[in-house]
DOVEXVO-405057 format. One record per residue: x, y, z of N, C-alpha, C, O, CB in turn. Coordinates in nm, 3 decimals, m for minus. Each point is the difference from the previous one (the first is absolute). Glycine has a CB too. Example, Ala and Ser with C-alpha at 12.3 -4.5 7.8 and 13.67 -1.06 7.14 Angstrom:
// residues 2
<atom n_u="1.319" n_v="m0.569" n_w="0.780" ca_u="m0.089" ca_v="0.119" ca_w="0.000" c_u="0.090" c_v="0.120" c_w="0.000" o_u="0.104" o_v="m0.002" o_w="0.066" cb_u="m0.293" cb_v="m0.115" cb_w="0.059"/>
<atom n_u="0.154" n_v="0.222" n_w="m0.197" ca_u="0.082" ca_v="0.119" ca_w="0.006" c_u="m0.077" c_v="0.109" c_w="0.073" o_u="0.051" o_v="0.111" o_w="0.017" cb_u="0.067" cb_v="m0.174" cb_w="m0.232"/>
This chain:
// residues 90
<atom n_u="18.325" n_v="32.796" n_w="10.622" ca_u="m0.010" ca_v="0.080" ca_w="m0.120" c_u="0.114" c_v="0.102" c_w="m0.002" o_u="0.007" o_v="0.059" o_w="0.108" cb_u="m0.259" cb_v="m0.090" cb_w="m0.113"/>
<atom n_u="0.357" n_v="0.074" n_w="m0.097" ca_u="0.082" ca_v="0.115" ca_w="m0.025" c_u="m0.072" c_v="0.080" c_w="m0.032" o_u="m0.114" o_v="m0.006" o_w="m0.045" cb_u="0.282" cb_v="m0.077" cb_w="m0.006"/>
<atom n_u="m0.066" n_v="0.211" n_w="0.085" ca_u="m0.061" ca_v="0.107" ca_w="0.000" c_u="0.148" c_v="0.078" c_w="m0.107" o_u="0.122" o_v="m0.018" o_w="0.001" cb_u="m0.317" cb_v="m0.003" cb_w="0.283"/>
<atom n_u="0.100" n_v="0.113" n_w="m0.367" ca_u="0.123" ca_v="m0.013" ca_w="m0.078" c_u="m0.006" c_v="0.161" c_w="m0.035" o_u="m0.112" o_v="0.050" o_w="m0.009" cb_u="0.116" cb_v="m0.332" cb_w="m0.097"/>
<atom n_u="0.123" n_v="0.373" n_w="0.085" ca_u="m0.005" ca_v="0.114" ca_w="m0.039" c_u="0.037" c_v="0.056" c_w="m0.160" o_u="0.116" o_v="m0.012" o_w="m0.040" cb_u="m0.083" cb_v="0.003" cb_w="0.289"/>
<atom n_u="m0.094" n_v="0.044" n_w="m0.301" ca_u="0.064" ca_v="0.013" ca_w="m0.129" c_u="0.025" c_v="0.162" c_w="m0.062" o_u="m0.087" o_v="0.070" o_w="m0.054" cb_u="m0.032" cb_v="m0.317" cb_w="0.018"/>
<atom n_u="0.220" n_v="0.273" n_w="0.054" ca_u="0.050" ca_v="0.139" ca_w="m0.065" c_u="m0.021" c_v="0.065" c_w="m0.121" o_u="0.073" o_v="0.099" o_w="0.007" cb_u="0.061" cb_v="m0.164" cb_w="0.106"/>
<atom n_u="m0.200" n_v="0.069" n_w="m0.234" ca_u="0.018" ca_v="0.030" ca_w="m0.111" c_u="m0.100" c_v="m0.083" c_w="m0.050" o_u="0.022" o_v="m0.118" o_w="0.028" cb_u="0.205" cb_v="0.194" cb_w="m0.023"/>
<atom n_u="m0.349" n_v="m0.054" n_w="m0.080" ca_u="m0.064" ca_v="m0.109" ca_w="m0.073" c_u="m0.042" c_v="0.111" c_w="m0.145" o_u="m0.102" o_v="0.069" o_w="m0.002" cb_u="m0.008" cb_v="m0.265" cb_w="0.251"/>
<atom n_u="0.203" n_v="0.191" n_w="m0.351" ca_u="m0.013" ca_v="m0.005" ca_w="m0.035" c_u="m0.048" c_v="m0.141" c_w="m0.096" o_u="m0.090" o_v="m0.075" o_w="0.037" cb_u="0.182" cb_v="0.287" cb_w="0.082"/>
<atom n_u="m0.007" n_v="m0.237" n_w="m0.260" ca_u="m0.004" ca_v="m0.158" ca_w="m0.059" c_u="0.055" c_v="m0.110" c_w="0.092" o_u="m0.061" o_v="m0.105" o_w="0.022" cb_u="0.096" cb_v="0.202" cb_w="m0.251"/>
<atom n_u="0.089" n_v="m0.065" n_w="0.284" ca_u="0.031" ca_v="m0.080" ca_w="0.056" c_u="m0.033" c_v="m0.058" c_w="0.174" o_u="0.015" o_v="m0.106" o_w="0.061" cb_u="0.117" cb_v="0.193" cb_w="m0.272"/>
<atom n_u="m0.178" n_v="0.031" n_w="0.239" ca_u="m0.058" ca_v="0.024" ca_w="0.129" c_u="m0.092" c_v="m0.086" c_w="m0.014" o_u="m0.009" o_v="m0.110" o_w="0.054" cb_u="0.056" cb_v="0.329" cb_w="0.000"/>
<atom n_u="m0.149" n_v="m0.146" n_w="m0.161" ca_u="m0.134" ca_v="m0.049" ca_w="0.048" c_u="m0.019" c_v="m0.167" c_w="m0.054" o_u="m0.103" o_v="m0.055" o_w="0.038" cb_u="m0.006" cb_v="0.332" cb_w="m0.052"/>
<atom n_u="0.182" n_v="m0.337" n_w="m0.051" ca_u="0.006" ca_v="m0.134" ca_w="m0.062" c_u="0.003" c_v="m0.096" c_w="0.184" o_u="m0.079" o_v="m0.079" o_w="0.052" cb_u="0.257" cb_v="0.157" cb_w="m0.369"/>
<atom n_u="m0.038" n_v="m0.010" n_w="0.366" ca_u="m0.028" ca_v="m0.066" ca_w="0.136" c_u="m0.062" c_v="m0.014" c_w="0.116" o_u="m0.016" o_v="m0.091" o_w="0.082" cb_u="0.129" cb_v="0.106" cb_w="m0.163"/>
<atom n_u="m0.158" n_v="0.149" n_w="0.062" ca_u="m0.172" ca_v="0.017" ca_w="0.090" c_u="m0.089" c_v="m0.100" c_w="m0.018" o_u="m0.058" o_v="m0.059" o_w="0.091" cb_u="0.047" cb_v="0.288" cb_w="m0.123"/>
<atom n_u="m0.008" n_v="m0.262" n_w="m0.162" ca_u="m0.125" ca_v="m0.128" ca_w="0.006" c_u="0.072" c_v="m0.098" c_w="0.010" o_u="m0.082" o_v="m0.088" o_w="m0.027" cb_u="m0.096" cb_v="0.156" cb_w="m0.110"/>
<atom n_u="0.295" n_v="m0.133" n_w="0.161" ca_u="0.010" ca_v="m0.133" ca_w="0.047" c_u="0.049" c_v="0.002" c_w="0.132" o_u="m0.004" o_v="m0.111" o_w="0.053" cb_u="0.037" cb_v="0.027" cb_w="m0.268"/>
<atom n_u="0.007" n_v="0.162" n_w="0.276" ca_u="m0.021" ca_v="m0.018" ca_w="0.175" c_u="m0.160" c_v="m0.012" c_w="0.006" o_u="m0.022" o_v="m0.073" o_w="0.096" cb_u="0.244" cb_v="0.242" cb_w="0.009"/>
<atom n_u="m0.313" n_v="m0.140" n_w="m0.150" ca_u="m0.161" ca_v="0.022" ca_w="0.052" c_u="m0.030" c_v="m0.115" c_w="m0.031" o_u="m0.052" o_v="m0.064" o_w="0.091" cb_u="m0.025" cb_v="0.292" cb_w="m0.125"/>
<atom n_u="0.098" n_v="m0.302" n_w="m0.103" ca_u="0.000" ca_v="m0.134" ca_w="m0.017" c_u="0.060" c_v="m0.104" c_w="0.066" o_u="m0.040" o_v="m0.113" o_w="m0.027" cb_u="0.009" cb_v="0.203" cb_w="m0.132"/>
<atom n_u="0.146" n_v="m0.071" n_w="0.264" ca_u="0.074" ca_v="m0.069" ca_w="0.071" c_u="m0.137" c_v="0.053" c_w="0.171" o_u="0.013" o_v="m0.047" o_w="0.112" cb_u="0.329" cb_v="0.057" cb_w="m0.303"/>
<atom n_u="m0.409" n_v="0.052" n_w="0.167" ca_u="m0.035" ca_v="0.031" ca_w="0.130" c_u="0.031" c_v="0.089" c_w="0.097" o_u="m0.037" o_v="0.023" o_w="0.116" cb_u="0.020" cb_v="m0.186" cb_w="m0.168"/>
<atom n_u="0.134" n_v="0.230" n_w="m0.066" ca_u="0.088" ca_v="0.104" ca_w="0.119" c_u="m0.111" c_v="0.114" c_w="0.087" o_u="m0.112" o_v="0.013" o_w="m0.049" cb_u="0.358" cb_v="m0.007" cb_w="m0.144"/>
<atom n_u="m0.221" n_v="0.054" n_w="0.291" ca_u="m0.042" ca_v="0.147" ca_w="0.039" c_u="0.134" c_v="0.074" c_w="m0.083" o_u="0.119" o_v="m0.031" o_w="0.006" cb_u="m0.262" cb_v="m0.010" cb_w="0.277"/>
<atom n_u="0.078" n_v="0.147" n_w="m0.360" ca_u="0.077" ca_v="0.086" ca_w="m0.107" c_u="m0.016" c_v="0.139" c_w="0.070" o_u="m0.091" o_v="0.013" o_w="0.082" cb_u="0.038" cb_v="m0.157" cb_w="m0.321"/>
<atom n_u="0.140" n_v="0.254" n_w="0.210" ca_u="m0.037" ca_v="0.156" ca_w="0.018" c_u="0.132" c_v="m0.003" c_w="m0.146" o_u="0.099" o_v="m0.068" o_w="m0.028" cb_u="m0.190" cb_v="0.179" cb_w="0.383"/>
<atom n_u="0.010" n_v="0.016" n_w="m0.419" ca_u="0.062" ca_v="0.033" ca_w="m0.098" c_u="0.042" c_v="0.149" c_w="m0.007" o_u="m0.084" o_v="0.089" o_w="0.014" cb_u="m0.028" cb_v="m0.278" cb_w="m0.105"/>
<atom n_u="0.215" n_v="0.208" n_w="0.073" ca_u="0.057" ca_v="0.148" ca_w="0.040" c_u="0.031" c_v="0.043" c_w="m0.191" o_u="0.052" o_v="m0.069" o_w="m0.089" cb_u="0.109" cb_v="0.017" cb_w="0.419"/>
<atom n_u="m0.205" n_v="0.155" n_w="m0.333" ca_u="0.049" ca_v="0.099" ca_w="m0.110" c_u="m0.024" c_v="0.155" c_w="m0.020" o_u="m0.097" o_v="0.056" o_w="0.051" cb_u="0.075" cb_v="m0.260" cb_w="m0.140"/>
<atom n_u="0.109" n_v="0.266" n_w="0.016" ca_u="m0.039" ca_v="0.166" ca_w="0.011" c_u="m0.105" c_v="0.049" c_w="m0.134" o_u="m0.026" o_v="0.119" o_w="m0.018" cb_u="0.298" cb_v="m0.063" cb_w="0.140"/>
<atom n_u="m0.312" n_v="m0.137" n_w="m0.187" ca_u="m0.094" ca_v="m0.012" ca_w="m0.088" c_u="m0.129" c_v="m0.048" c_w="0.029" o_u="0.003" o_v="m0.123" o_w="0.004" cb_u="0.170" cb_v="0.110" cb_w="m0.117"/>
<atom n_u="m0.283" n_v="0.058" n_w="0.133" ca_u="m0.099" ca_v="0.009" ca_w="0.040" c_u="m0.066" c_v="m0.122" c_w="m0.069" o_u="m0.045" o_v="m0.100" o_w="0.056" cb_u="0.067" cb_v="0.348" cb_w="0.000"/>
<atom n_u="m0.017" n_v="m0.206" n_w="m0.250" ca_u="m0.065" ca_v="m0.082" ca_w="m0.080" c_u="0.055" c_v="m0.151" c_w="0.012" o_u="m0.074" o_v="m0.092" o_w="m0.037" cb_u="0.029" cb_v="0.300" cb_w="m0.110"/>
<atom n_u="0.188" n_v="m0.240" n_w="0.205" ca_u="0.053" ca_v="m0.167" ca_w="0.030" c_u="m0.068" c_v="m0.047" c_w="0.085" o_u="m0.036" o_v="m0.118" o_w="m0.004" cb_u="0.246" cb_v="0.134" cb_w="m0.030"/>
<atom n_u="m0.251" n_v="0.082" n_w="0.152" ca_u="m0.059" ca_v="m0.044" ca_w="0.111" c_u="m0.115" c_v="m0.011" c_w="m0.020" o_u="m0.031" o_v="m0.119" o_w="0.003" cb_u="0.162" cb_v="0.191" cb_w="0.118"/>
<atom n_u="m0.211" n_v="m0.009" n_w="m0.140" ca_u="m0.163" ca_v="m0.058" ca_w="m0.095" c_u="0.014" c_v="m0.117" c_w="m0.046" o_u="m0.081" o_v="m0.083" o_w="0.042" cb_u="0.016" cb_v="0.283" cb_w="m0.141"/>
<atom n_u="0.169" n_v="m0.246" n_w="0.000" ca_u="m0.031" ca_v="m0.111" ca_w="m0.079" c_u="m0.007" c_v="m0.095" c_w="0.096" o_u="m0.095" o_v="m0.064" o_w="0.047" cb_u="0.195" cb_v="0.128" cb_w="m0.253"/>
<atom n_u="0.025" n_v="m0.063" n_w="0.229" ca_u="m0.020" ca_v="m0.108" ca_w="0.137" c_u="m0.071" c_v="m0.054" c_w="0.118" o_u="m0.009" o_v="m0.113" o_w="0.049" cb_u="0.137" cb_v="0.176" cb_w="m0.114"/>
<atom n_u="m0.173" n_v="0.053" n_w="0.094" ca_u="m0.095" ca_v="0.001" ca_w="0.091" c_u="m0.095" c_v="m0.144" c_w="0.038" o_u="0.002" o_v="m0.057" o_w="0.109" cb_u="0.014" cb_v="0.310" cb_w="m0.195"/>
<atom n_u="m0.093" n_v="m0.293" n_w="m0.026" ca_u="m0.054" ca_v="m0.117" ca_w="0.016" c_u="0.063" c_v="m0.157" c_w="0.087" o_u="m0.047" o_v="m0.093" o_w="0.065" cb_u="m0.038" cb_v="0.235" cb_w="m0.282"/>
<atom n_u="0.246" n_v="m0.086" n_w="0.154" ca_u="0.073" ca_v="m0.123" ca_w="0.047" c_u="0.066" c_v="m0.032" c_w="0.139" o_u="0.046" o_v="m0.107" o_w="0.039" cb_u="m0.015" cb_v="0.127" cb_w="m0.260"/>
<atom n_u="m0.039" n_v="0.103" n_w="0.286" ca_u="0.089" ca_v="0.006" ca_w="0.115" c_u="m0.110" c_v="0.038" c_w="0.143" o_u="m0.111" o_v="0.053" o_w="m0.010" cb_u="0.351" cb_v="0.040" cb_w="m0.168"/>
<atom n_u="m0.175" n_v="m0.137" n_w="0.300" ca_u="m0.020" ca_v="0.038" ca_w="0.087" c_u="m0.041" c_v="0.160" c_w="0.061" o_u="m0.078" o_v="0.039" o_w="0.087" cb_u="0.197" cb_v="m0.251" cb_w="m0.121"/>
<atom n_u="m0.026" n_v="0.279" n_w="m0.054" ca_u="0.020" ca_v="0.130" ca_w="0.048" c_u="0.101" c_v="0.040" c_w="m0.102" o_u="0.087" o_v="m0.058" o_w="m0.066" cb_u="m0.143" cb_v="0.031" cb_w="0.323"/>
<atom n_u="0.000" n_v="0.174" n_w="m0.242" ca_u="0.126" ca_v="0.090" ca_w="m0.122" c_u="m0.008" c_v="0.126" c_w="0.065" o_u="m0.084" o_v="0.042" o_w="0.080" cb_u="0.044" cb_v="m0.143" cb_w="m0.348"/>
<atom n_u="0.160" n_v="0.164" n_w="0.211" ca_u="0.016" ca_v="0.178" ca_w="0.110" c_u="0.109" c_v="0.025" c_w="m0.150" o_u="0.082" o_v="m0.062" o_w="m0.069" cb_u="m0.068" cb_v="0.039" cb_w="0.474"/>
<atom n_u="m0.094" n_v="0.187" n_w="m0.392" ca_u="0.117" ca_v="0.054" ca_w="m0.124" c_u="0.102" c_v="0.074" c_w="0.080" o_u="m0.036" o_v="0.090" o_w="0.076" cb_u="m0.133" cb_v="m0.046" cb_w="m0.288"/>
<atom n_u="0.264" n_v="m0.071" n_w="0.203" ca_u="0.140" ca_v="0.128" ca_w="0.067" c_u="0.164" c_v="m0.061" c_w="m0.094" o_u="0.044" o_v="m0.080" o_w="m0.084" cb_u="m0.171" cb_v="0.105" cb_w="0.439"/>
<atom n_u="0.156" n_v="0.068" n_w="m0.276" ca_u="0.139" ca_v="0.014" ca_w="m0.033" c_u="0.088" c_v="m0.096" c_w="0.059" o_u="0.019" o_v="0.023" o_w="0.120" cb_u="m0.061" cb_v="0.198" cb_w="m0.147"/>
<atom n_u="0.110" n_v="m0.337" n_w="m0.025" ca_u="0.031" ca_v="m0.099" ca_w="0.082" c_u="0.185" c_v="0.030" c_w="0.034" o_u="0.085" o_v="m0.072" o_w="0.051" cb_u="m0.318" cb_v="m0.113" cb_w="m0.168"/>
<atom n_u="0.241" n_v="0.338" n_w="0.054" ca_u="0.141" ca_v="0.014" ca_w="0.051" c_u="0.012" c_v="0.081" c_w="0.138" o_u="0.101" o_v="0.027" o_w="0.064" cb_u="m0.026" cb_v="m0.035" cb_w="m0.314"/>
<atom n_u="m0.249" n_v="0.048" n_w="0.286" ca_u="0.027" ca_v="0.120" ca_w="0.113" c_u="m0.020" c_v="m0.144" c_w="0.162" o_u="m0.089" o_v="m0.076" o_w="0.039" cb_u="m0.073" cb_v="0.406" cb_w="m0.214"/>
<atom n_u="0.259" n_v="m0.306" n_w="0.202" ca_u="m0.019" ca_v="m0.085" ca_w="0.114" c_u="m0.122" c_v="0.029" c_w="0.100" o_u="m0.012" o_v="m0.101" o_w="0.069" cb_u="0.258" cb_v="0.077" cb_w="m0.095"/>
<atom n_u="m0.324" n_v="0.102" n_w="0.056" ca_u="m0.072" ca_v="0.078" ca_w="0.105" c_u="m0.114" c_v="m0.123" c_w="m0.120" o_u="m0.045" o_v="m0.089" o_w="0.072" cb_u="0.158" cb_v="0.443" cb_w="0.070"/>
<atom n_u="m0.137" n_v="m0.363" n_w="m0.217" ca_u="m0.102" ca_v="m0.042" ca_w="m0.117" c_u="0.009" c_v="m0.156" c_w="0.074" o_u="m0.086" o_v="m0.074" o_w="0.049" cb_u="0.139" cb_v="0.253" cb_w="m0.324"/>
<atom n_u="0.069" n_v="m0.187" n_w="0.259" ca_u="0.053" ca_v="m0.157" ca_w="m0.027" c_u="m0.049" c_v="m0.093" c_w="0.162" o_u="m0.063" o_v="m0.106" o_w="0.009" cb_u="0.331" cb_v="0.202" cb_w="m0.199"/>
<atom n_u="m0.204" n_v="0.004" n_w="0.313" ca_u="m0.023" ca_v="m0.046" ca_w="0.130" c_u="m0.157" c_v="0.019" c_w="0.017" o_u="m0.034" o_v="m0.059" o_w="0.102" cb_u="0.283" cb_v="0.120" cb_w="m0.009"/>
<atom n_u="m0.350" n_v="m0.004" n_w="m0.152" ca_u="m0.134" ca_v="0.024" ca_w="0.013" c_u="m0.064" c_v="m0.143" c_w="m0.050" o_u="m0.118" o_v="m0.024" o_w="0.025" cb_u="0.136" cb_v="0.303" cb_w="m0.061"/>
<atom n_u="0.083" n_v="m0.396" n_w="m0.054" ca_u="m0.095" ca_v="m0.090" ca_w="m0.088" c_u="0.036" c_v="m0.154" c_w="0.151" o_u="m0.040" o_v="m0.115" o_w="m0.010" cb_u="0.088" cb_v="0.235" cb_w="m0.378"/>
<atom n_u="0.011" n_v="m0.080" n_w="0.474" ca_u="0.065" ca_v="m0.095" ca_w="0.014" c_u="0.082" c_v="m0.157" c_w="m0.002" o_u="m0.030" o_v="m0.115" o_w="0.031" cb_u="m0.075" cb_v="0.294" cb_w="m0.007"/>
<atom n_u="0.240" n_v="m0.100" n_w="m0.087" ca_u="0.046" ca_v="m0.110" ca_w="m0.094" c_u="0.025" c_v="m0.128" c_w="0.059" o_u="m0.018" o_v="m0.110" o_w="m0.052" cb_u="0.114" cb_v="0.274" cb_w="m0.074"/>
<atom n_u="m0.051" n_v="m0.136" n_w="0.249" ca_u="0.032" ca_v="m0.124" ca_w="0.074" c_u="m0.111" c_v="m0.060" c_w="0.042" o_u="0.034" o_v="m0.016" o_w="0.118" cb_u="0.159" cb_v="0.093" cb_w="m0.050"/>
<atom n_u="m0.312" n_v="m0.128" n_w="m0.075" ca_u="m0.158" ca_v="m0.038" ca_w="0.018" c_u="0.031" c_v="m0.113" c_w="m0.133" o_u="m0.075" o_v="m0.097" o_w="m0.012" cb_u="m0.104" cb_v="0.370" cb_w="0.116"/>
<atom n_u="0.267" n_v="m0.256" n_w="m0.177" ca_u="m0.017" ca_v="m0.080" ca_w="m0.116" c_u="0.086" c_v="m0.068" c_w="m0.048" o_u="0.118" o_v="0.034" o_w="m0.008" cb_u="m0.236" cb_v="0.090" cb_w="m0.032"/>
<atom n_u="0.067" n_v="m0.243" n_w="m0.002" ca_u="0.098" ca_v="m0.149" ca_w="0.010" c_u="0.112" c_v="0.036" c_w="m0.118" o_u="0.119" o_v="m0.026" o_w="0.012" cb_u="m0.335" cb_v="m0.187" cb_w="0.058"/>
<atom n_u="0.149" n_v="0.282" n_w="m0.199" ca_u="0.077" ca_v="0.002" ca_w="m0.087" c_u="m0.023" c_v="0.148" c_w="m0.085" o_u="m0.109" o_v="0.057" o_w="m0.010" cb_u="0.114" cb_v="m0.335" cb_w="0.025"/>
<atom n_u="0.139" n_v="0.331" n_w="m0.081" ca_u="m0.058" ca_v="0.143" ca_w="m0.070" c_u="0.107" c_v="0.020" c_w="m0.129" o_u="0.123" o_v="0.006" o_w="m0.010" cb_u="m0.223" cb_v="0.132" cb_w="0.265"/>
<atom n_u="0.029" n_v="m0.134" n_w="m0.311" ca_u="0.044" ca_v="m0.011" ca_w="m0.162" c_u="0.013" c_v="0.154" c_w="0.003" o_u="m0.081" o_v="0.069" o_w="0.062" cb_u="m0.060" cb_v="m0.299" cb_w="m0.199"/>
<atom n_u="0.268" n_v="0.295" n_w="0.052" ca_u="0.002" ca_v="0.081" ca_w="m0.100" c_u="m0.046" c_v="m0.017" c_w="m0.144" o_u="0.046" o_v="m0.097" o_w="m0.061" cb_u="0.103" cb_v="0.141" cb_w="0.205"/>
<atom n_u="m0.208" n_v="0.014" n_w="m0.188" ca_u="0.006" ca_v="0.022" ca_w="m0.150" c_u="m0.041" c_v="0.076" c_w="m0.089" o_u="m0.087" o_v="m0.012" o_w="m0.085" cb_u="0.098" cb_v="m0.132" cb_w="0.128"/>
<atom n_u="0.076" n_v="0.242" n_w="m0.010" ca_u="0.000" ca_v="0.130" ca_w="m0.071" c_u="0.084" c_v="m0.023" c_w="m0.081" o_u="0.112" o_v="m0.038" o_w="0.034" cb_u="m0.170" cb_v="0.182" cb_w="0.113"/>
<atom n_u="0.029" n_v="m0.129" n_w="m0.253" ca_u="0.093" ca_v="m0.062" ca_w="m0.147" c_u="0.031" c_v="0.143" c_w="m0.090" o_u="0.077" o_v="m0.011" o_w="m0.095" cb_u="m0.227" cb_v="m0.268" cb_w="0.060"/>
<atom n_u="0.083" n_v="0.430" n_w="0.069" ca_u="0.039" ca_v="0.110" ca_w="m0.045" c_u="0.094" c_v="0.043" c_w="0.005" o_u="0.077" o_v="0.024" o_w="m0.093" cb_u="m0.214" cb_v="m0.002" cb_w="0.111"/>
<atom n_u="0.156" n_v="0.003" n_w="0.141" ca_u="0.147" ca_v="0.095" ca_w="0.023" c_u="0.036" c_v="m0.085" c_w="0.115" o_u="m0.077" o_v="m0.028" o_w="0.092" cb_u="0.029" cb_v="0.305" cb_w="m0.164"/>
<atom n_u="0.200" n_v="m0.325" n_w="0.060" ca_u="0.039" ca_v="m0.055" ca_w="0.056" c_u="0.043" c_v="0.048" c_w="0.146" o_u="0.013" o_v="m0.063" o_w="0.104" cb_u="0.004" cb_v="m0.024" cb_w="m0.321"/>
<atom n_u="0.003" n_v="0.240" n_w="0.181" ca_u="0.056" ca_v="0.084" ca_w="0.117" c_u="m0.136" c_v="m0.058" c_w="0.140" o_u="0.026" o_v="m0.048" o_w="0.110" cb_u="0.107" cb_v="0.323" cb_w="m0.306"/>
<atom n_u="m0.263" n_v="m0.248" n_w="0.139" ca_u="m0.109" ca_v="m0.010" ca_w="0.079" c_u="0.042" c_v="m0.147" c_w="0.059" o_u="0.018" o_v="m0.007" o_w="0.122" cb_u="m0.209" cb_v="0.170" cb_w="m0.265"/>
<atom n_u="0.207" n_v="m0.281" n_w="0.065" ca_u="m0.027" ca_v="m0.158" ca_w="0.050" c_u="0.145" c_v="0.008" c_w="0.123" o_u="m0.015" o_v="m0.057" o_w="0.108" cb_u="m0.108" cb_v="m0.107" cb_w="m0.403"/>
<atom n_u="0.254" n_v="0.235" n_w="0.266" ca_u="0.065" ca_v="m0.039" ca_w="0.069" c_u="m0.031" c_v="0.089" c_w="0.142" o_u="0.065" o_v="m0.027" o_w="0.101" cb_u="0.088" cb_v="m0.065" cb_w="m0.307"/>
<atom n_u="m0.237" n_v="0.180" n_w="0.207" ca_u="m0.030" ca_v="0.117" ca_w="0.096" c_u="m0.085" c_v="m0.046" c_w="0.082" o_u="0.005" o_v="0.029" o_w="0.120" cb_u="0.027" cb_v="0.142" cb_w="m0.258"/>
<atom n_u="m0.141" n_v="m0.265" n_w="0.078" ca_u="m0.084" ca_v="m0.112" ca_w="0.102" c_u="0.021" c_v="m0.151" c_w="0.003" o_u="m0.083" o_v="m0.081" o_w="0.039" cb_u="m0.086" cb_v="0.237" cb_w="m0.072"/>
<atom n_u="0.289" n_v="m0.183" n_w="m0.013" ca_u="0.062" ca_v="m0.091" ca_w="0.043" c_u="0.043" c_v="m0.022" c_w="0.164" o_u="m0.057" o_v="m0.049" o_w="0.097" cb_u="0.108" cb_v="0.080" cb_w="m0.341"/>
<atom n_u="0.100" n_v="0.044" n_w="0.215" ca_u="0.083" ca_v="0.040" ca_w="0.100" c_u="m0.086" c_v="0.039" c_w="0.152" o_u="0.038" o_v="m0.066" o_w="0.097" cb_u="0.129" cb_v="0.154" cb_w="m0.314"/>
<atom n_u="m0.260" n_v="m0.002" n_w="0.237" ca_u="m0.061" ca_v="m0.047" ca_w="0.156" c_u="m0.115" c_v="m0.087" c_w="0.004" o_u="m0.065" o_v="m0.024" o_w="0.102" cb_u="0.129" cb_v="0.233" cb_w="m0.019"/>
<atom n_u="m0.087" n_v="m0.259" n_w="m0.208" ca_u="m0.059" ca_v="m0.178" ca_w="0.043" c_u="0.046" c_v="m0.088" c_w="0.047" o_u="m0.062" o_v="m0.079" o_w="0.071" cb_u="m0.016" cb_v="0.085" cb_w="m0.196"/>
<atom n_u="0.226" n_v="m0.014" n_w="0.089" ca_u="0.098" ca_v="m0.089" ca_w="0.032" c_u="0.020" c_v="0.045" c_w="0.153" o_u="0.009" o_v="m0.098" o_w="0.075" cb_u="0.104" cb_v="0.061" cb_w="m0.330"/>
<atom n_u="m0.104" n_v="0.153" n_w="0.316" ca_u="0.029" ca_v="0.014" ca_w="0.099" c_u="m0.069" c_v="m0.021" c_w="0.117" o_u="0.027" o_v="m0.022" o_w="0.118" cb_u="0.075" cb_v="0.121" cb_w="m0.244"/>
<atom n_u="m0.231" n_v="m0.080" n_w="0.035" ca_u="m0.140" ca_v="m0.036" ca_w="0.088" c_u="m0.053" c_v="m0.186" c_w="0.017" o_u="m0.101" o_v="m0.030" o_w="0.064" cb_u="0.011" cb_v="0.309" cb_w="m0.180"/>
């Protein structure tokens, strides 16, 4: 089974939250919006609200535990490239 991380659920987030769950995935859904994370909730494994640019946040979810990790923060780009960059490193 994957285990999958997803950054941002908003529309686009959360569209892939329900088809990893439909694929069977293990999901955790990360957002700083409380009300995205509610919605979702039903669909995923696990959800945590934080800040996915503060690294101390980021090393607490552990990223490397997970096969695969989507960005998709489609607001501010500054944010997607800010938790990009030590995903990639991780």
């Amino acid at each position: 089974m994957k285990t999958v991380l997803i950054i941002g659920v908003g529309q686009f987030g959360s569209h892939i939250a329900r088809r990893m769950e439909e694929l069977r995935c293990e999901v955790m859904a990360v957002d700083e919006n409380e009300k995205h994370i509610n919605d979702i909730l039903p669909y995923v494994t696990n959800a945590r609200i934080g800040d996915s640019t503060n690294e101390e946040f980021m090393s607490s979810l552990g990223v490397r535990n997970f096969d695969v990790c989507i960005v998709a923060i489609g607001d501010n780009f500054q944010s997607s490239l800010e938790t990009a960059s030590p995903l990639k490193e991780a």
